[in-house]
Structure formats: structure tokens, C-alpha cells
N, C-alpha and C positions, 0 to 999 in steps of 0.2 A: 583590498578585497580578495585578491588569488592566494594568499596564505590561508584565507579566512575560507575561503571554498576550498581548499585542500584539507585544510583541516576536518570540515563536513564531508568530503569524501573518506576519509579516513573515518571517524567515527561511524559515518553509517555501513560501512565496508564491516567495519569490526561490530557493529550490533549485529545485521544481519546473519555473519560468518556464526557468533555466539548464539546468536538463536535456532538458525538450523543446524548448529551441533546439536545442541540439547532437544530441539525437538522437528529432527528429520522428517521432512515432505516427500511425498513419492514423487514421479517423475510426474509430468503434465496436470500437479496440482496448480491449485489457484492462489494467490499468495496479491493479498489489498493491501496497499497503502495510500492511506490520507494523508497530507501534509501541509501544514500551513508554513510557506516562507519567512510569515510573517514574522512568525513566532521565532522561527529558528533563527533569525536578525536580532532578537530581541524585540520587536515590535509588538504588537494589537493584532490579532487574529482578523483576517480582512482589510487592513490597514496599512499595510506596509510591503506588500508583496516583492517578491524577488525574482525575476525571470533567473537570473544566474544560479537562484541556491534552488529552484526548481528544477533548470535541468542538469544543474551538479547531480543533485538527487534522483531523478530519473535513470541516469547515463549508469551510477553507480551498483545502485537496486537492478536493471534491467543485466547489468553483465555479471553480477552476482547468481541471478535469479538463475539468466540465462546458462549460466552454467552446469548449473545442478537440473537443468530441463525442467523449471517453473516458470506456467506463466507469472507474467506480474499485470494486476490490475491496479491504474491512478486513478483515486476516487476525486470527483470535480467537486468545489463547494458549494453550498447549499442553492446558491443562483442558479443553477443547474441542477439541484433538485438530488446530490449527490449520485449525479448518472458515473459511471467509470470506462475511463478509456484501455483498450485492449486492441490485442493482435485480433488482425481477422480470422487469423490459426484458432487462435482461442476462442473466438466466439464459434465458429462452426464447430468445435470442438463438444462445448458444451451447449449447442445449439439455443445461444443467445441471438434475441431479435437485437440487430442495431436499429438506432434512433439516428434522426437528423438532427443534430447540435454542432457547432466548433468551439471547445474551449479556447477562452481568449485570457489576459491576465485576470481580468476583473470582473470576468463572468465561466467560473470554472476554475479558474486560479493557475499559477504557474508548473506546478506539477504536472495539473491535467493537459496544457497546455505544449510543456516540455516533451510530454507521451504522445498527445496526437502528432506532434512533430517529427520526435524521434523514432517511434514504432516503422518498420519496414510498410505495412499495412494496417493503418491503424481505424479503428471504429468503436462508435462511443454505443455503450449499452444500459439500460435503466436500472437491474438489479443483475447481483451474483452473489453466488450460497461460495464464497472463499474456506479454505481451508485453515487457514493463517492469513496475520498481518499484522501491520504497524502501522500504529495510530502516534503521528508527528505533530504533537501542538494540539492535542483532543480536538480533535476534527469528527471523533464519530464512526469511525469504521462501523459500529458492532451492528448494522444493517445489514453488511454485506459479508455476514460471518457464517456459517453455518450452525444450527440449531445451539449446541454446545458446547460454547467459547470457552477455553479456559488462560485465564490472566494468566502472563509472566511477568515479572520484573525481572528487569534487564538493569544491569552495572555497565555502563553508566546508565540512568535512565534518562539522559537527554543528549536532542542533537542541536548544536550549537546553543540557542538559549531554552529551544521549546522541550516539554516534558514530554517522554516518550512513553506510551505502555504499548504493549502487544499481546498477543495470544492466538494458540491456536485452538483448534475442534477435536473433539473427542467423538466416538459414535455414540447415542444415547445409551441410557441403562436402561432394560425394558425387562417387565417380569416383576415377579412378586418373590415373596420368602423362597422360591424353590427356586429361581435363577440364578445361576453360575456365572461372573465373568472372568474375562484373561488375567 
């Protein structure tokens, strides 16, 4: 399995890098990712979960993220109601209520799980208007997207075996025949 989770760090190292080249975040954006372990084993979404390729995944995303000065938010699965784990920086930040939850493996899933663990100060919150993200094993992000998502494909588009899509937000287009944009 440690070839097999280097290799997941690797691939999702190189999505992430590929996606905020081509579509650069400002500093203390929000940047979601859903993930099913399951999926990226190969397995059944909810079925097969992976504490390891959850916080490969976390550890990965969080020092990518971290560097370019984005938060990251782990969205928990559906048993939780797709609540998301964060920094309590980030929640004061964007002045989110936290909720009382602990993601466990099989209620919240391993990502989420990996983030309430590994976060410095971590707290789970019910909604965020994210800027960007990556959707691992169609888990659903586009709740926690801001009004005007727009799809990327991404080469490769998967990590390990699960199908990857992403996208970020645009500001909307508002106005009639006489509106001008960038």
C-alpha cells in the first residue's frame, strides 16, 4: 500500500499544482474538497473507506493549499449531512457558525476525518460559498461552491481509481445589452 499512497500523493500534488496554475486563487480563498477513499481504492463509494488514502489526501491538499495561503475545506459525506471541516482561522475568517459533530470513518468519512485530526485547530461547519474545488469520486461539492461554478477538466482526470472533476467560480454576469465585462 505505501507505493500505492505515494503515488496518490503524487497525482493529487500534480492536479492541484495544474489547477491553480491555470486558474490562480487569491490569497485566503476557500478551496473544497470532497473525497471518497473509497473510490480512489477502487471500491464503492461508502464501502470501502481508507483512513490512509484520507489522510495521504488531506496532509497533501493542506501543504499545497497551505502554501499558496488557501484555506482548504474537507467536505464529510452525506451522514453528516455534507457539513465541512476547517481551520478555526477560516471560520472566523469568513464568519462561519461551527456545529457540534466529530467526523469518524463511517460517519463523515476519512478525509473529513483526516482534517479534523490534522487541522492545528479544527471545526466542522454546515455550509461554505468556496471559491474553488475538487470533486474525488463525485461526492457532490457543487453545494459548497459559490453561485457560478465553472467545470474544469483536468488530465489526468482521476486519482487513483476515482474520477476527478473540478471547478472554479466566476463573479456573475449582471446587466442587460448595455453591460460591459473584463
Amino acid at each position: 500500500m505505501e507505493l500505492k499512497i505515494e503515488e496518490i500523493k503524487t497525482q493529487l500534488k500534480t492536479l492541484l499544482e495544474t489547477f491553480l496554475q491555470e486558474h490562480p486563487q487569491k490569497p485566503h480563498s476557500l478551496f473544497v474538497i470532497g473525497c471518497s477513499s473509497s473510490e480512489v481504492v477502487g471500491g464503492t463509494i461508502g464501502k470501502n473507506s481508507s483512513e490512509e488514502v484520507g489522510k495521504a489526501i488531506f496532509e497533501t491538499a493542506h501543504e499545497v493549499l497551505t502554501q499558496k495561503n488557501i484555506y482548504l475545506a474537507c467536505q464529510c459525506c452525506e451522514h453528516l449531512n455534507r457539513a465541512l471541516v476547517i481551520e478555526q482561522s477560516c471560520a472566523d475568517y469568513y464568519r462561519y457558525e461551527p456545529v457540534s459533530v466529530v467526523p469518524w470513518l463511517h460517519g463523515g468519512g476519512s478525509l473529513a476525518t483526516a482534517a479534523y485530526h490534522g487541522f492545528e485547530n479544527s471545526v466542522v461547519v454546515e455550509h461554505i460559498k468556496a471559491s474553488a474545488g475538487l470533486d474525488i469520486g463525485d461526492t457532490l461539492i457543487g453545494m459548497h461552491l459559490k453561485d457560478v461554478a465553472v467545470p474544469v477538466h483536468l488530465h489526468p482526470d482521476c486519482l487513483g481509481k476515482a474520477h476527478v472533476v473540478a471547478a472554479w467560480s466566476r463573479p456573475k454576469l449582471i446587466g442587460g445589452e448595455r453591460a460591459r465585462y473584463e
